[in-house]
C-alpha positions as CSV (number, residue, x, y, z in Angstrom):
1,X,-73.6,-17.8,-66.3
2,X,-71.6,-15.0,-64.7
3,X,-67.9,-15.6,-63.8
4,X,-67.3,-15.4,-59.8
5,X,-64.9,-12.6,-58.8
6,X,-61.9,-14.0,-57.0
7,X,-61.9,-12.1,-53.7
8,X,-58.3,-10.3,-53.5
9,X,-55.6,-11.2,-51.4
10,X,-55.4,-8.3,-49.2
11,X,-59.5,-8.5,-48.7
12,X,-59.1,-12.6,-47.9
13,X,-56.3,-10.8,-45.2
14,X,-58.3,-8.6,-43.2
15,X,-60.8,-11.0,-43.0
16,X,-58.9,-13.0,-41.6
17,X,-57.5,-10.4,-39.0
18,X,-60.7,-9.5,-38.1
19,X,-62.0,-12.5,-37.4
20,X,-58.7,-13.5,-35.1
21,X,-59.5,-10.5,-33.6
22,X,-62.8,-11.0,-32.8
23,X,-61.8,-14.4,-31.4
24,X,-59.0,-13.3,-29.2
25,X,-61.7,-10.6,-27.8
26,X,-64.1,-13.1,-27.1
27,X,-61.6,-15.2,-25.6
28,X,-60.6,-12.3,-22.8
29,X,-64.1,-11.4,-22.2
30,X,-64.9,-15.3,-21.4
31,X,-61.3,-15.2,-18.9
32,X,-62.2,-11.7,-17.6
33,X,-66.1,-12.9,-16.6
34,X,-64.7,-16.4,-15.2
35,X,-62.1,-14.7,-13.0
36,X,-64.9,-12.2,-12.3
37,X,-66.7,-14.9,-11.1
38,X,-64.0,-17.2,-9.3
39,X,-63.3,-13.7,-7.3
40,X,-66.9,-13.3,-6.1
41,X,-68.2,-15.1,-2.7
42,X,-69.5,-18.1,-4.6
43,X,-67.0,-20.9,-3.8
44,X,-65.9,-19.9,-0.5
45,X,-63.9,-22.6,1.5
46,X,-65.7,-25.1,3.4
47,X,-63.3,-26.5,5.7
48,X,-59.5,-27.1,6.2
49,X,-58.2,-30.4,7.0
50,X,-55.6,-31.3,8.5
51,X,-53.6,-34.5,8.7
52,X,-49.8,-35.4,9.1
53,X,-47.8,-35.1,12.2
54,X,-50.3,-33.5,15.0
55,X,-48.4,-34.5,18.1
56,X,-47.6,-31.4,19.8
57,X,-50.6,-29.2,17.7
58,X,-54.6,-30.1,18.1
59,X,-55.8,-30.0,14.5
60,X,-58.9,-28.0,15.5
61,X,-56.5,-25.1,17.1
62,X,-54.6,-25.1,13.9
63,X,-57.3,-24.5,11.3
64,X,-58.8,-21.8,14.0
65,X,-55.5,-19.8,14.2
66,X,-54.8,-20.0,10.3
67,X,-57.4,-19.4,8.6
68,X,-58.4,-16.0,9.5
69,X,-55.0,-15.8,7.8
70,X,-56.0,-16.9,4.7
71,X,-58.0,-14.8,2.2
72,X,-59.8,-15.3,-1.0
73,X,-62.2,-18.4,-2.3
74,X,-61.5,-21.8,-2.9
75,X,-60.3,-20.5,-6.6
76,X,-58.3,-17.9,-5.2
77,X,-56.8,-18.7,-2.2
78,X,-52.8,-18.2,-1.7
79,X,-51.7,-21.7,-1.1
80,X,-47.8,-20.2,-1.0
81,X,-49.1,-18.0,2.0
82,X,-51.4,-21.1,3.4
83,X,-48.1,-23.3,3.9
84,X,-46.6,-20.1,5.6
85,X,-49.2,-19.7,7.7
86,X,-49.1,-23.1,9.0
87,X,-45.1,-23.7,9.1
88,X,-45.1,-20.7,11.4
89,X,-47.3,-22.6,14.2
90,X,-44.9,-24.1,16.7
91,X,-43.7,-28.0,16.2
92,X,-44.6,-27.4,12.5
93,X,-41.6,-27.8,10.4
94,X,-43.3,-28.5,6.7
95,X,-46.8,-28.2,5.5
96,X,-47.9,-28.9,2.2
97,X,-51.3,-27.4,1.2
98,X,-53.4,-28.4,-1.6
99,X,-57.2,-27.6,-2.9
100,X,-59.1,-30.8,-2.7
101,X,-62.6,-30.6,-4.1
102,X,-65.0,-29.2,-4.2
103,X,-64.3,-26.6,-1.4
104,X,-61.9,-28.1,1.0
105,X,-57.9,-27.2,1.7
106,X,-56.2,-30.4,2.6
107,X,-52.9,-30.0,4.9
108,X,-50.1,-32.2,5.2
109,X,-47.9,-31.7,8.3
110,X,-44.4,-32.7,9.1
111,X,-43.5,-31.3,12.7
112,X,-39.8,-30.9,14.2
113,X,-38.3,-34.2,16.0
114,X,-35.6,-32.5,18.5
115,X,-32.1,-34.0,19.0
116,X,-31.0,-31.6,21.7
117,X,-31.9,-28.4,23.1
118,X,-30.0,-25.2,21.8
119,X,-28.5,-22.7,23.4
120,X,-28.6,-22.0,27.5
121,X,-30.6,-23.2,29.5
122,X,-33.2,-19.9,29.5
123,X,-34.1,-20.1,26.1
124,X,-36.6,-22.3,24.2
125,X,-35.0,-23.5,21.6
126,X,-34.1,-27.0,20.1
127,X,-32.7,-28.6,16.8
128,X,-33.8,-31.0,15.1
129,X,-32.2,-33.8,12.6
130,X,-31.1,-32.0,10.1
131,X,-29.1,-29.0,12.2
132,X,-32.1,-26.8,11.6
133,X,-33.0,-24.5,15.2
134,X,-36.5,-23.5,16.0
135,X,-38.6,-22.4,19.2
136,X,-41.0,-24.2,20.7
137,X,-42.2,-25.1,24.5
138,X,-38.7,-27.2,25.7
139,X,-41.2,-28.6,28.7
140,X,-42.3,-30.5,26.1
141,X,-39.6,-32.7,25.1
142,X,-37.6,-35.6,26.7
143,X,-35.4,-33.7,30.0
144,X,-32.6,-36.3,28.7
145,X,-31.9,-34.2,25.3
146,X,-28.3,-33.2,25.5
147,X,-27.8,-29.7,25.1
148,X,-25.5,-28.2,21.9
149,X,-24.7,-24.4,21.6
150,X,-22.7,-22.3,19.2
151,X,-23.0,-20.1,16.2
152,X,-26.3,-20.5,15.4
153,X,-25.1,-20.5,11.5
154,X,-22.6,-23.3,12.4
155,X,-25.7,-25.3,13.9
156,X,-25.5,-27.8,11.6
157,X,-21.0,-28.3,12.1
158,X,-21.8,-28.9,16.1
159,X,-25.0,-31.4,15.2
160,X,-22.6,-33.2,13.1
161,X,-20.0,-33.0,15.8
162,X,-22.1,-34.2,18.2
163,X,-22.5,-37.3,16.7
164,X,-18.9,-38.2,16.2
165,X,-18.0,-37.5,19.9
166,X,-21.0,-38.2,21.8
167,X,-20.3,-42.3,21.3
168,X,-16.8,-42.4,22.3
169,X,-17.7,-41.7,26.3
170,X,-20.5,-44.5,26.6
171,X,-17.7,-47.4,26.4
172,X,-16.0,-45.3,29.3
173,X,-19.2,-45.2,31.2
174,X,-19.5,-41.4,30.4
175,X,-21.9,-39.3,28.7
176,X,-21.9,-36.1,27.4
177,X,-24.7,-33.7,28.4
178,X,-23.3,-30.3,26.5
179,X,-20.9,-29.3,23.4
180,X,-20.2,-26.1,22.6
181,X,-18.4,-24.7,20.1
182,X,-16.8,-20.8,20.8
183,X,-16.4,-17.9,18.3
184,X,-13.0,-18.8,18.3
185,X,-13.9,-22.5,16.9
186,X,-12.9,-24.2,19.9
187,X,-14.9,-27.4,21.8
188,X,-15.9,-28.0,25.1
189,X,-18.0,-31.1,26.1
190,X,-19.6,-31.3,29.8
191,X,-20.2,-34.6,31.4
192,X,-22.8,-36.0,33.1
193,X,-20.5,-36.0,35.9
194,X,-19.9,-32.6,35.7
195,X,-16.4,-32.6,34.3
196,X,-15.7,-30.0,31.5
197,X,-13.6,-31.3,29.1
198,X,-11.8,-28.6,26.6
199,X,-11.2,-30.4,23.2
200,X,-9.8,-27.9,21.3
201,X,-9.9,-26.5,17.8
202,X,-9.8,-28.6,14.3
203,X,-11.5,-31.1,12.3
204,X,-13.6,-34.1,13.8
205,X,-10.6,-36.3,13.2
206,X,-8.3,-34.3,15.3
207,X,-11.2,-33.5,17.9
208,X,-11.5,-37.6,18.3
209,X,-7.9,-38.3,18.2
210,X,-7.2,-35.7,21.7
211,X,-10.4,-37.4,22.9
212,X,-9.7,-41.1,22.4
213,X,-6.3,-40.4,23.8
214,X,-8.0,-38.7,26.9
215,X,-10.1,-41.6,27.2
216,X,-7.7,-44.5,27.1
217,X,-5.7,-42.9,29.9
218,X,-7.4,-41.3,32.3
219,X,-8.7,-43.9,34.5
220,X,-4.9,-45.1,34.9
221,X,-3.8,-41.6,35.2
222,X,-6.0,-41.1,37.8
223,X,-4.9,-44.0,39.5
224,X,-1.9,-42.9,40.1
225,X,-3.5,-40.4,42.2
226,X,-5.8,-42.5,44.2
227,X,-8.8,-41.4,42.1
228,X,-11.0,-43.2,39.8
229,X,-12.3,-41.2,36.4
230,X,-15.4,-39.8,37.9
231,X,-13.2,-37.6,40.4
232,X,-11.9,-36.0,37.2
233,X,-13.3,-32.2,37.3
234,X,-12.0,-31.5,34.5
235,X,-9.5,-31.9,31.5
236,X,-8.1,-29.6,28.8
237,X,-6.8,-31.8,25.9
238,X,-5.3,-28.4,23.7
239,X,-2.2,-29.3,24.6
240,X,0.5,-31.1,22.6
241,X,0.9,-34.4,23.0
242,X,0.0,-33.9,26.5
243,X,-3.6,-33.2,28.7
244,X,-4.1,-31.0,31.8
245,X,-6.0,-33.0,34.2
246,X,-7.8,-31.6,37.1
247,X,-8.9,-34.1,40.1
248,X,-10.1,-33.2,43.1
249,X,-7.9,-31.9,45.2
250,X,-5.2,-32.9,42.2
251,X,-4.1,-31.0,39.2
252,X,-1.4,-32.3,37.1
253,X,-0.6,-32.8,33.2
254,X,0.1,-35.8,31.9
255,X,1.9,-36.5,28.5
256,X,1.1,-38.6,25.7
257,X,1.9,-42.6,26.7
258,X,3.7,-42.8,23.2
259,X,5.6,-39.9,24.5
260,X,8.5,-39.8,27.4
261,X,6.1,-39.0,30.9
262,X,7.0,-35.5,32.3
């Protein structure tokens, strides 16, 4: 019986290369006729929908604005540019898109809750919870929103100051309508008895120090003067240990109570 010839080592090799190779071929040719496939008109979408936060957007508008905006198949589809395409609709402040089979695009939406308007009066914006600004039809929303302006970068700082001033007038039967902050980092509040009150410059717990101070005085100061608080016209609290008061037909300043009264 003949003796089998042990194949050699380098032969054993390039088989095996070979047939790696003829694997890793097949393997592309199968991925380059599937995506081939996948790209052709076979699996196009069949409908979008749309659920979520609708309040201010009709579901059937929204999938006929965006999806001549969207291109490609169910397989192919940009879902990165579908959540684009429907955060930029007005009201819509997140969307989460997702394929749902076998040919549908499922869309989550979270739409802006405003806090206050932005800006004057003209414009059409508003700002939501989280100090973010966006545009959208002010007619809209509740005609009670206060109204905050400033830097639009420093939306956020005046949001957050809102809230730390805004409930230290209600116990003095005052509310504030409008805070702004200036370029140079100064605050002004306006009433909703038209008095403008300058707060000044600094951190919250210097802004609500001047205010508090303000508050606790001015109906006796104003006394004094034969006027109640809602004759005050206005107030500018940047000075030392003191506040310019202005009543109608009075102006005068009136120091700190701690303090010796000018």
């Amino acid at each position: 019986m003949a003796e089998s010839i042990p194949v050699p080592f380098d032969v054993k090799l390039m088989n095996i290369v070979s047939n790696l190779a003829f694997v890793v071929v097949a393997l592309m040719l199968l991925a380059a006729g599937a995506w081939w496939v996948l790209r052709q008109p076979f699996f196009p979408i069949g409908g979008i929908k749309v659920d979520g936060d609708v309040t201010h957007n009709n579901a059937v508008t929204l999938r006929a604005n965006v999806a001549p905006q969207l291109a490609g198949n169910f397989f192919t589809v940009d879902l990165a540019r579908a959540r684009t395409a429907f955060e930029s609709v007005p009201w819509v402040r997140k969307a989460v898109v997702r394929r749902e089979f076998p040919n549908k695009l499922r869309v989550t939406l979270t739409e802006q809750v405003p806090v206050a308007n932005w800006g004057d009066e003209a414009g059409s914006k508003l700002i939501n919870g989280f100090g973010e600004v966006f545009e959208a039809n002010v007619a809209e929303v509740d005609d009670r929103l206060p109204r905050l302006d400033g830097p639009i970068e420093q939306a956020g700082q005046v949001l957050g100051m809102y809230r730390v001033i805004a409930p230290l007038f209600p116990p003095y039967d005052f509310s504030v309508e409008e805070l702004t902050l200036s370029s140079r980092g100064s605050w002004k509040v306006v009433l909703d008895t038209g008095a403008e009150i300058e707060l000044g410059r600094g951190q919250a717990e210097e802004v609500t120090a001047r205010t508090q101070r303000f508050l606790k005085t001015v109906t006796q100061v104003a006394g004094q003067y034969r006027r109640t608080a809602a004759d005050v016209e206005g107030a500018d609290l940047r000075h030392n240990d003191a506040y310019a008061l202005r009543l109608r037909g009075v102006t005068t300043v009136v120091a700190d109570p701690k303090t010796k009264k000018k």
